[in-house]
N, CA, C and O atoms as a GROMACS GRO file, in nm:
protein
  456
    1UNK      N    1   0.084  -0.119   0.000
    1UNK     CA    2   0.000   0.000   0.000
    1UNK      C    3   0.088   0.124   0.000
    1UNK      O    4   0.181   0.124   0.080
    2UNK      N    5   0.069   0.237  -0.086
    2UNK     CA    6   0.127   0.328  -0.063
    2UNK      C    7   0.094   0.428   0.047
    2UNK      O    8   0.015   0.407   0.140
    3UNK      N    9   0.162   0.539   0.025
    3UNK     CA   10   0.157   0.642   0.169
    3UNK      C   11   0.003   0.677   0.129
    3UNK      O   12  -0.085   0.656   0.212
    4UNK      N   13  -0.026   0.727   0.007
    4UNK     CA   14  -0.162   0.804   0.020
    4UNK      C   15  -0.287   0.701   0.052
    4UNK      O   16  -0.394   0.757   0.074
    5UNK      N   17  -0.285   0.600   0.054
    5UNK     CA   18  -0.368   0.523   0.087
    5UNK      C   19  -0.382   0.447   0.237
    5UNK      O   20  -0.460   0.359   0.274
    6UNK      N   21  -0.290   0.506   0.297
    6UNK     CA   22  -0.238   0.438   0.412
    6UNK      C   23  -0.289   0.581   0.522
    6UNK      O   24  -0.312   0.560   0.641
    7UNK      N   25  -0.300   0.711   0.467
    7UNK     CA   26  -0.379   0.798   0.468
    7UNK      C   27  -0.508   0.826   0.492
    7UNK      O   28  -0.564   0.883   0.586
    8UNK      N   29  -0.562   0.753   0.351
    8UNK     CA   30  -0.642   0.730   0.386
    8UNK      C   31  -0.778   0.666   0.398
    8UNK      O   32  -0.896   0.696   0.383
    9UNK      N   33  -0.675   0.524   0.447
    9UNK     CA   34  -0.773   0.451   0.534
    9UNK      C   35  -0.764   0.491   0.696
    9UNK      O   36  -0.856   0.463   0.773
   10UNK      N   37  -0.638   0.560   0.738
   10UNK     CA   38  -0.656   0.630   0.874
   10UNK      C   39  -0.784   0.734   0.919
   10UNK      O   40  -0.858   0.740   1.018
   11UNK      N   41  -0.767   0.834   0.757
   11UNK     CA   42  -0.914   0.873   0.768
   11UNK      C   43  -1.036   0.838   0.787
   11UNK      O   44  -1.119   0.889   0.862
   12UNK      N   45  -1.046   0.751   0.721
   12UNK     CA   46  -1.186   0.663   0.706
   12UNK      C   47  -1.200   0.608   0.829
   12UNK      O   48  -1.308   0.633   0.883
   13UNK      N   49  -1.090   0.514   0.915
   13UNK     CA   50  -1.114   0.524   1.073
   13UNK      C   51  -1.164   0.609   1.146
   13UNK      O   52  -1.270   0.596   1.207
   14UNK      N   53  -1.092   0.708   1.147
   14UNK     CA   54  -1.100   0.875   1.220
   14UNK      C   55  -1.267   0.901   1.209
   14UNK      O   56  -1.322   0.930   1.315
   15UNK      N   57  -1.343   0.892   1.098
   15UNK     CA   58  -1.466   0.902   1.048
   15UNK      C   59  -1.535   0.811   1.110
   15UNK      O   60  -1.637   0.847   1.169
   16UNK      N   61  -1.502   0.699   1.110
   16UNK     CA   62  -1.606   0.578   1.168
   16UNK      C   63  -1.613   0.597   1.304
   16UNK      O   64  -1.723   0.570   1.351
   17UNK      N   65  -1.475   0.659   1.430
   17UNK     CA   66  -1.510   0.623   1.513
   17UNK      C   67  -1.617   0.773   1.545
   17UNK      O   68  -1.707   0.758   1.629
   18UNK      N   69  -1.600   0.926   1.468
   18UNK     CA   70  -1.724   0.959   1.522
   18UNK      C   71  -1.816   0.954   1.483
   18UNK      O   72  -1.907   1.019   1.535
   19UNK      N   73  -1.844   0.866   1.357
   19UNK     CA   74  -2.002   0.849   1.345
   19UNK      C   75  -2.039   0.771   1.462
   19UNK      O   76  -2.147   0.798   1.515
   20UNK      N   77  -1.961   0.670   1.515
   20UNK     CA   78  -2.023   0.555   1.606
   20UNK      C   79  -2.020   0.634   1.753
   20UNK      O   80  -2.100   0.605   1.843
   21UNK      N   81  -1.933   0.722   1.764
   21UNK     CA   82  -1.990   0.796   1.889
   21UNK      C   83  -2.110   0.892   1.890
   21UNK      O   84  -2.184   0.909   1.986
   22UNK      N   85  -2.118   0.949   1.776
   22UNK     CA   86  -2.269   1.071   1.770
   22UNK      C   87  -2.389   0.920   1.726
   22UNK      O   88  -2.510   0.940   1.736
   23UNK      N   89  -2.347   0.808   1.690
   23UNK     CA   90  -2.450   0.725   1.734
   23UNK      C   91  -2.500   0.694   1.870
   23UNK      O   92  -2.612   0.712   1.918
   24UNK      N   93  -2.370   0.634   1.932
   24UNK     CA   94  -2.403   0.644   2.089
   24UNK      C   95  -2.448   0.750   2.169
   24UNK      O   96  -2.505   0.736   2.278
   25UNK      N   97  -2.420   0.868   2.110
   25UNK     CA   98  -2.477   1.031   2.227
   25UNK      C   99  -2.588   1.013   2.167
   25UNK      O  100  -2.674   1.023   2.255
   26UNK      N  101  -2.650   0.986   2.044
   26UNK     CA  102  -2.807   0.984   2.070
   26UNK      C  103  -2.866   0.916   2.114
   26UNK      O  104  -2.981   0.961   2.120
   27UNK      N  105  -2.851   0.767   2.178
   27UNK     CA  106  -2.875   0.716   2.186
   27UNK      C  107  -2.889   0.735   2.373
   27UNK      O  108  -2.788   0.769   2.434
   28UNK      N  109  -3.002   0.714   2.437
   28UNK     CA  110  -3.061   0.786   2.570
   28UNK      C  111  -2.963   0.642   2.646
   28UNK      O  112  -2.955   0.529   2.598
   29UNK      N  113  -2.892   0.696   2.789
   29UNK     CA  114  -2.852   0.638   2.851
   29UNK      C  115  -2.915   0.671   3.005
   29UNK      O  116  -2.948   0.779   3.054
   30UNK      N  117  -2.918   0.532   3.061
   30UNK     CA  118  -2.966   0.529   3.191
   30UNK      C  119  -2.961   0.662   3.260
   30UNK      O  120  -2.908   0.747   3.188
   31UNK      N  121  -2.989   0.694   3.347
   31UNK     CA  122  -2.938   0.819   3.442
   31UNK      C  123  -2.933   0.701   3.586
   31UNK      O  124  -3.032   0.632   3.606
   32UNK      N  125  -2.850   0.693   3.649
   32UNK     CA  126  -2.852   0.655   3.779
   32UNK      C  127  -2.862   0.760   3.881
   32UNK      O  128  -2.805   0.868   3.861
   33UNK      N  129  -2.929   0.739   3.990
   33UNK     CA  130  -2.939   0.836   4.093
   33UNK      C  131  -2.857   0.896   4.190
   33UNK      O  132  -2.866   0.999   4.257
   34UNK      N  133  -2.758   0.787   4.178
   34UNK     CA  134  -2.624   0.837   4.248
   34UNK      C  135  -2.521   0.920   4.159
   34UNK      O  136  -2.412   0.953   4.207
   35UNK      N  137  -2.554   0.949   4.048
   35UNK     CA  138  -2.423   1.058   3.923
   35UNK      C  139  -2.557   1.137   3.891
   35UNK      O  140  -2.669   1.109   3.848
   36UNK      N  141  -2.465   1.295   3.950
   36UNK     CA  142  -2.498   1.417   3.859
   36UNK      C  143  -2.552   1.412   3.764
   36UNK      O  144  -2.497   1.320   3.704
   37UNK      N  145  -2.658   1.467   3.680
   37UNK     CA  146  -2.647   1.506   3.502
   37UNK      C  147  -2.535   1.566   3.494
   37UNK      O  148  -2.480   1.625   3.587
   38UNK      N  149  -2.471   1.547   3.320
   38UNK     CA  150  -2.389   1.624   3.307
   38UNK      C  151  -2.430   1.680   3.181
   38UNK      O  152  -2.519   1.621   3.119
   39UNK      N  153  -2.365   1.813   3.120
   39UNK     CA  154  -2.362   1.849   2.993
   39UNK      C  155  -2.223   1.865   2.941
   39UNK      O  156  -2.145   1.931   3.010
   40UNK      N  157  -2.176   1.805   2.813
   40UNK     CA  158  -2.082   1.809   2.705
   40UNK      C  159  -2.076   1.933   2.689
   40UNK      O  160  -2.191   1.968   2.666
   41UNK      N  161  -2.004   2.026   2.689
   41UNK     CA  162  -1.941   2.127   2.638
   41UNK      C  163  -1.867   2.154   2.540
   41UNK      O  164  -1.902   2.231   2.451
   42UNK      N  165  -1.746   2.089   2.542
   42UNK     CA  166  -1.684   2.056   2.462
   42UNK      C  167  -1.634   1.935   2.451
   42UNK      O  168  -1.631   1.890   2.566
   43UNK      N  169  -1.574   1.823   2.346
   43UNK     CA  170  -1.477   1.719   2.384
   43UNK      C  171  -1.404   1.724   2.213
   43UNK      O  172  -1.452   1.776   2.112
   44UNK      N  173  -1.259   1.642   2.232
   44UNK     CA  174  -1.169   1.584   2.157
   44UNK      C  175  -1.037   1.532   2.226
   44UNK      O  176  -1.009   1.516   2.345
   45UNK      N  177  -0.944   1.504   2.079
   45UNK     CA  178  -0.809   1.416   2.130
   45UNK      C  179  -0.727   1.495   2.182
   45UNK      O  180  -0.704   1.582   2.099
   46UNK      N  181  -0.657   1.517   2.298
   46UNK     CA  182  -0.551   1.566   2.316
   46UNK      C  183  -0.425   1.499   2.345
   46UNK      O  184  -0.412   1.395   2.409
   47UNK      N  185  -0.330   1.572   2.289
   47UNK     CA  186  -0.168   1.481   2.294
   47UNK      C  187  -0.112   1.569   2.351
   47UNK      O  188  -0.144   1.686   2.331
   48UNK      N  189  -0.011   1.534   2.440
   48UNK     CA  190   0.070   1.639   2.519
   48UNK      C  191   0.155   1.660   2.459
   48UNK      O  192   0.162   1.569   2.376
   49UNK      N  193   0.242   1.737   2.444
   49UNK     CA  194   0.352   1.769   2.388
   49UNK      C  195   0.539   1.784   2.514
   49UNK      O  196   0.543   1.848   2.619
   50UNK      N  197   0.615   1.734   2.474
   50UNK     CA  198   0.711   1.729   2.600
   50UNK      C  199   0.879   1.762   2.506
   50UNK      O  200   0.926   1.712   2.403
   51UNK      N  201   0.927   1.861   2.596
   51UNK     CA  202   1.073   1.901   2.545
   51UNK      C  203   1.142   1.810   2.622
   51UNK      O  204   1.116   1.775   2.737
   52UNK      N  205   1.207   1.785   2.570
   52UNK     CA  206   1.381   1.731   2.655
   52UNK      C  207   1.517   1.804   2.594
   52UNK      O  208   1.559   1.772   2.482
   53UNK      N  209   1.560   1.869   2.648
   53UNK     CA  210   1.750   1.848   2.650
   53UNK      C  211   1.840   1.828   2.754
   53UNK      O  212   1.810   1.799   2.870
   54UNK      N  213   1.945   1.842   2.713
   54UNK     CA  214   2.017   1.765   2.847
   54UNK      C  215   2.176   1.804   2.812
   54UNK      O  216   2.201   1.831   2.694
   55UNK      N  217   2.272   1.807   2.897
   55UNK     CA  218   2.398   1.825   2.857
   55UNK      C  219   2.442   1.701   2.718
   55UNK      O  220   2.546   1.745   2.668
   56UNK      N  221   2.404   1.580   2.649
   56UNK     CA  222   2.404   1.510   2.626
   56UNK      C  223   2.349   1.542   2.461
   56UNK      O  224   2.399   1.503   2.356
   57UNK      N  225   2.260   1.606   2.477
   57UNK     CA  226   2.150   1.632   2.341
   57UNK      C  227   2.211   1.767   2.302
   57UNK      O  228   2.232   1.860   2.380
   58UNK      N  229   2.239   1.763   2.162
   58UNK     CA  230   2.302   1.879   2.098
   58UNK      C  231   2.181   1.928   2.084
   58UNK      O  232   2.218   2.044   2.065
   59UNK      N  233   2.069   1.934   2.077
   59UNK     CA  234   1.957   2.043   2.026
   59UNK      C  235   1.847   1.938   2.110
   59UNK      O  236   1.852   1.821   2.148
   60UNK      N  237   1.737   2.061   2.115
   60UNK     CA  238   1.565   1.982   2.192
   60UNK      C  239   1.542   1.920   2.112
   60UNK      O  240   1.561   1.921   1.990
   61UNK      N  241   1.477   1.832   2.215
   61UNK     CA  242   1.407   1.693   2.117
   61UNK      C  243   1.257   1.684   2.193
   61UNK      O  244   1.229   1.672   2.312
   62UNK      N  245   1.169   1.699   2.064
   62UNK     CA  246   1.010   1.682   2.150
   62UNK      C  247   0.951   1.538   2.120
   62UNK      O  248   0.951   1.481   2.011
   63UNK      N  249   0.914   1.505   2.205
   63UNK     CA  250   0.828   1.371   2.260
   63UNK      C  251   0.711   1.411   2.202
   63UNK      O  252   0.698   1.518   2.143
   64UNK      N  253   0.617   1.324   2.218
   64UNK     CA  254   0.459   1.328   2.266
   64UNK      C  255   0.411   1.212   2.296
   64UNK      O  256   0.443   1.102   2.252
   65UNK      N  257   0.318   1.247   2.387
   65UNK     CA  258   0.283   1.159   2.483
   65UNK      C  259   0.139   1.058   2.383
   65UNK      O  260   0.072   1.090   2.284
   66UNK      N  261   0.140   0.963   2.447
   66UNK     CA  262  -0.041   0.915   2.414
   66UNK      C  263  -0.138   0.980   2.407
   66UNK      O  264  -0.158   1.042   2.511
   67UNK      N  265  -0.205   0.994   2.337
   67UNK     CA  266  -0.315   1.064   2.264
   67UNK      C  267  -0.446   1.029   2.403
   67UNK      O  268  -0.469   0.911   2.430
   68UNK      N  269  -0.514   1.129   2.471
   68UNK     CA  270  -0.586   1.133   2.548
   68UNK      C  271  -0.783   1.164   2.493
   68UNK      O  272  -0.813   1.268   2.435
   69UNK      N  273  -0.827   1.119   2.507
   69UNK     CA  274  -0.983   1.189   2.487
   69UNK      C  275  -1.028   1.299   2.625
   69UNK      O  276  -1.014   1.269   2.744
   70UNK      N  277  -1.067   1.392   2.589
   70UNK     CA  278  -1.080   1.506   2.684
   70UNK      C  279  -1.223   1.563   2.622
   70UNK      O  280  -1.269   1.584   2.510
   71UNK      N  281  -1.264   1.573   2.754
   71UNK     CA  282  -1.409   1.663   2.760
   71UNK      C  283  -1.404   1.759   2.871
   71UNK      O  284  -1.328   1.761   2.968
   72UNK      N  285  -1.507   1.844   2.836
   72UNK     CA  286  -1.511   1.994   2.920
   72UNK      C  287  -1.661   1.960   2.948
   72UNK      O  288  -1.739   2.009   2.866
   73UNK      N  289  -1.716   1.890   3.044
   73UNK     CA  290  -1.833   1.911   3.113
   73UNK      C  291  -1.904   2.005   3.238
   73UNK      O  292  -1.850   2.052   3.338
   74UNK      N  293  -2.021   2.010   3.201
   74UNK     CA  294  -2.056   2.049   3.331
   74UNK      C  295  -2.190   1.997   3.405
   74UNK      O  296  -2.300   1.967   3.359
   75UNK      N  297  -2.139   1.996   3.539
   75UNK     CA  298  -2.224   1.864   3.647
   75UNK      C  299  -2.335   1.926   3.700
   75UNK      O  300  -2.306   2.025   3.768
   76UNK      N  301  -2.460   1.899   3.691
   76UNK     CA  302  -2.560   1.993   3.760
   76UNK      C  303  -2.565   1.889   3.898
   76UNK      O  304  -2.576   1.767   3.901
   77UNK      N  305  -2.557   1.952   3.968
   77UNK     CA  306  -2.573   1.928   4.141
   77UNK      C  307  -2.695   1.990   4.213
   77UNK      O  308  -2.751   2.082   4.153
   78UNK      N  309  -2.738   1.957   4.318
   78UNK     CA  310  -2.825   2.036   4.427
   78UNK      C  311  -2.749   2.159   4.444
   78UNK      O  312  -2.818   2.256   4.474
   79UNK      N  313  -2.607   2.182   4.431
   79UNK     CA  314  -2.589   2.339   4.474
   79UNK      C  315  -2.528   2.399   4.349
   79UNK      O  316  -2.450   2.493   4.365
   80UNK      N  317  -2.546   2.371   4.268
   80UNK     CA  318  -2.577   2.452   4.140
   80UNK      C  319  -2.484   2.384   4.023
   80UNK      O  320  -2.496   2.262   4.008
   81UNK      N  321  -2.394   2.452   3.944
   81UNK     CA  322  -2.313   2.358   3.801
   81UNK      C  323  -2.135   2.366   3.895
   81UNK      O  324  -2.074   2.445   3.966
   82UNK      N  325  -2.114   2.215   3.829
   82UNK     CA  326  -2.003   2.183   3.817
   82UNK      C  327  -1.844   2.232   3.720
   82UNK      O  328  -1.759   2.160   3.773
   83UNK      N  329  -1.805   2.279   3.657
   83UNK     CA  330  -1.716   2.290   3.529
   83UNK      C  331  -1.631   2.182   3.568
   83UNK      O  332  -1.560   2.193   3.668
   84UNK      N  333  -1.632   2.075   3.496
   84UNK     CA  334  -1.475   1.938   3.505
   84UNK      C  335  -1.450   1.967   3.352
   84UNK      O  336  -1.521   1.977   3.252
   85UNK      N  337  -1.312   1.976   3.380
   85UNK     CA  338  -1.260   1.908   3.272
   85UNK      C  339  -1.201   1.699   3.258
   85UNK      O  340  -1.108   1.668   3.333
   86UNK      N  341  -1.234   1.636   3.208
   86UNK     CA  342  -1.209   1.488   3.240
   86UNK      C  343  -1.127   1.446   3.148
   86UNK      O  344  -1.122   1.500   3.037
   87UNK      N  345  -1.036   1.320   3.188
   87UNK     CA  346  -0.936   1.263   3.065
   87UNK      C  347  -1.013   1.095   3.093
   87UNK      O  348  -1.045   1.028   3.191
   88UNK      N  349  -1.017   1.085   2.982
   88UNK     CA  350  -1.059   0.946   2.924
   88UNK      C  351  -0.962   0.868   2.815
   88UNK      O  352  -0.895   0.926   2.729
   89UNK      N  353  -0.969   0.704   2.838
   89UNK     CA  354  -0.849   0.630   2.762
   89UNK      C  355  -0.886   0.624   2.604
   89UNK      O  356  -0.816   0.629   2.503
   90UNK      N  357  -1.002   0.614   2.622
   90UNK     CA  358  -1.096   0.608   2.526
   90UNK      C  359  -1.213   0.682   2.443
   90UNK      O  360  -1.281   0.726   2.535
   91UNK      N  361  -1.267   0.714   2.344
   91UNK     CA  362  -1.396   0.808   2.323
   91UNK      C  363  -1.515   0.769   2.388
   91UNK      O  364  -1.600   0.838   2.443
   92UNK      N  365  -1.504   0.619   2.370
   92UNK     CA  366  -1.678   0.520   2.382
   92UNK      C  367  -1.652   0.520   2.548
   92UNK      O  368  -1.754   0.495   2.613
   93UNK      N  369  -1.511   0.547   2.635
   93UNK     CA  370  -1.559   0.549   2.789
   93UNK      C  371  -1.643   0.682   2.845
   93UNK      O  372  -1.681   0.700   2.961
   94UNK      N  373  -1.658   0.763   2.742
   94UNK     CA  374  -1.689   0.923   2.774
   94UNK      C  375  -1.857   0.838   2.877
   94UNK      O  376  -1.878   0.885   2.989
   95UNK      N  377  -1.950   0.726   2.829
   95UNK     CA  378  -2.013   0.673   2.875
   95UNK      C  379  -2.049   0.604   3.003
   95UNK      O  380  -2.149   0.578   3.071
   96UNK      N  381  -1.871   0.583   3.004
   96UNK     CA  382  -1.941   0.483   3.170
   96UNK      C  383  -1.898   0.601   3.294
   96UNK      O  384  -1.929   0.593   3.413
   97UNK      N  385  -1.832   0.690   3.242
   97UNK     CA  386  -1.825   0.812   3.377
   97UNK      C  387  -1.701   0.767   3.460
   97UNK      O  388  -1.695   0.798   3.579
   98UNK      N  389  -1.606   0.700   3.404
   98UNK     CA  390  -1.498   0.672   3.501
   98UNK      C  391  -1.361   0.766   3.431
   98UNK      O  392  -1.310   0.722   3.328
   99UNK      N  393  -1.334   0.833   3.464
   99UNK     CA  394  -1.238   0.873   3.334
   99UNK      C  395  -1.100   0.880   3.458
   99UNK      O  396  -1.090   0.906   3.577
  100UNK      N  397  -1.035   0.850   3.375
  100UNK     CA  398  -0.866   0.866   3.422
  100UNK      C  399  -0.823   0.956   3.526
  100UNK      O  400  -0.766   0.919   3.628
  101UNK      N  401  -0.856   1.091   3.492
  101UNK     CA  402  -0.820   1.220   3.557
  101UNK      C  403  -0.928   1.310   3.560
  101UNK      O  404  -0.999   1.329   3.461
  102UNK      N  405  -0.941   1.361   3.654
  102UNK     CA  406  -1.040   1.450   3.654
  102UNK      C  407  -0.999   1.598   3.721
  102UNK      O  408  -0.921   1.593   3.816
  103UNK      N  409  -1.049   1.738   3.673
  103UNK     CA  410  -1.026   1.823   3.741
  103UNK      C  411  -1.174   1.946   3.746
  103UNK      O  412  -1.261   1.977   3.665
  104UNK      N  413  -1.146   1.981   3.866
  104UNK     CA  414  -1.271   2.084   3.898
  104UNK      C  415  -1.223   2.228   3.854
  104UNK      O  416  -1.120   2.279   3.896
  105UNK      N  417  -1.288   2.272   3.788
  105UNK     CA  418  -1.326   2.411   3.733
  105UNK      C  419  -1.393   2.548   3.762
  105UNK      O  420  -1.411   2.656   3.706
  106UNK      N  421  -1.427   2.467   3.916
  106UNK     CA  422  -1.480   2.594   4.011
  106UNK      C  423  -1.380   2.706   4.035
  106UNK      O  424  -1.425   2.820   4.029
  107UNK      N  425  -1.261   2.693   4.059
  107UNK     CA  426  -1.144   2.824   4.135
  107UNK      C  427  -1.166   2.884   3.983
  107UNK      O  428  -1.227   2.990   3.966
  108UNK      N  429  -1.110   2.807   3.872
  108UNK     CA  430  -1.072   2.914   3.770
  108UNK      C  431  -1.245   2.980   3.740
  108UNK      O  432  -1.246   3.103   3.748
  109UNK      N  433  -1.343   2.935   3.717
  109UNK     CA  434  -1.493   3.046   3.709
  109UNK      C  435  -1.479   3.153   3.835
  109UNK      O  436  -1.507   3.272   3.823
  110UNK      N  437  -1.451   3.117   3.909
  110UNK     CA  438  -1.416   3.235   4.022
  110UNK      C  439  -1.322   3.339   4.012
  110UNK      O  440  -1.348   3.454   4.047
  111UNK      N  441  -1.225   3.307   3.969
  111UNK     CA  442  -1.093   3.430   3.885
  111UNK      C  443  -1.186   3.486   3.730
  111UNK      O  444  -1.212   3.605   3.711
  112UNK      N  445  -1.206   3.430   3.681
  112UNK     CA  446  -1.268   3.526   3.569
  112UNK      C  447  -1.351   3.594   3.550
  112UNK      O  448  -1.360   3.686   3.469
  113UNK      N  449  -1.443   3.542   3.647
  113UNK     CA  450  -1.585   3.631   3.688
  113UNK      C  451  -1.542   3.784   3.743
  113UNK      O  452  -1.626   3.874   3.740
  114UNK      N  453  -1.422   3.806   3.787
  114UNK     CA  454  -1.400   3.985   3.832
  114UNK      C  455  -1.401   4.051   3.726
  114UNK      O  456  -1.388   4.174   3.730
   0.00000   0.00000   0.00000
């Protein structure tokens, strides 16, 4: 196979997996009583990016890390919305609510609001 075809059938992946996820978001999932609603805000892939040099390395050399799925939700609670940002291994785990890393978004809405 050559390069341009190797292209793109990566594409054609890339395509399948979000048709099969905007299949799954329409598709109505349980609500359990113990998890928040949440709302999608935003989501996609993120890759970190990482420098190295060293007495050793004539010039920087950048890494990158594993490709992460990231969403920007927000949690409605009894005392009002949540902002998380969440890291997931996967797109299709955006579903079961367990994600890797999680961070709260309350301090930074509080600095920008002045």
């Amino acid at each position: 196979m050559g390069r341009h075809s190797v292209d793109f059938l990566q594409l054609c992946i890339k395509r399948q997996k979000r048709e099969d996820t905007a299949q799954m978001e329409r598709t109505t999932t349980p609500q359990h009583p113990q998890q928040p609603q949440r709302a999608i805000v935003h989501r996609g892939w993120l890759q970190q990016k990482m420098f190295k040099n060293g007495t050793l390395l004539r010039k920087k050399k950048v890494f990158y890390e594993n490709e992460l799925f990231v969403v920007l939700s927000v949690h409605n609670v009894r005392n009002g919305c949540i902002p998380r940002l969440e890291w997931f291994a996967e797109q299709s785990a955006i579903f079961e609510r367990r994600p890797l890393k999680c961070q709260d978004l309350t301090d930074c809405q509080q600095r920008f609001r002045r």
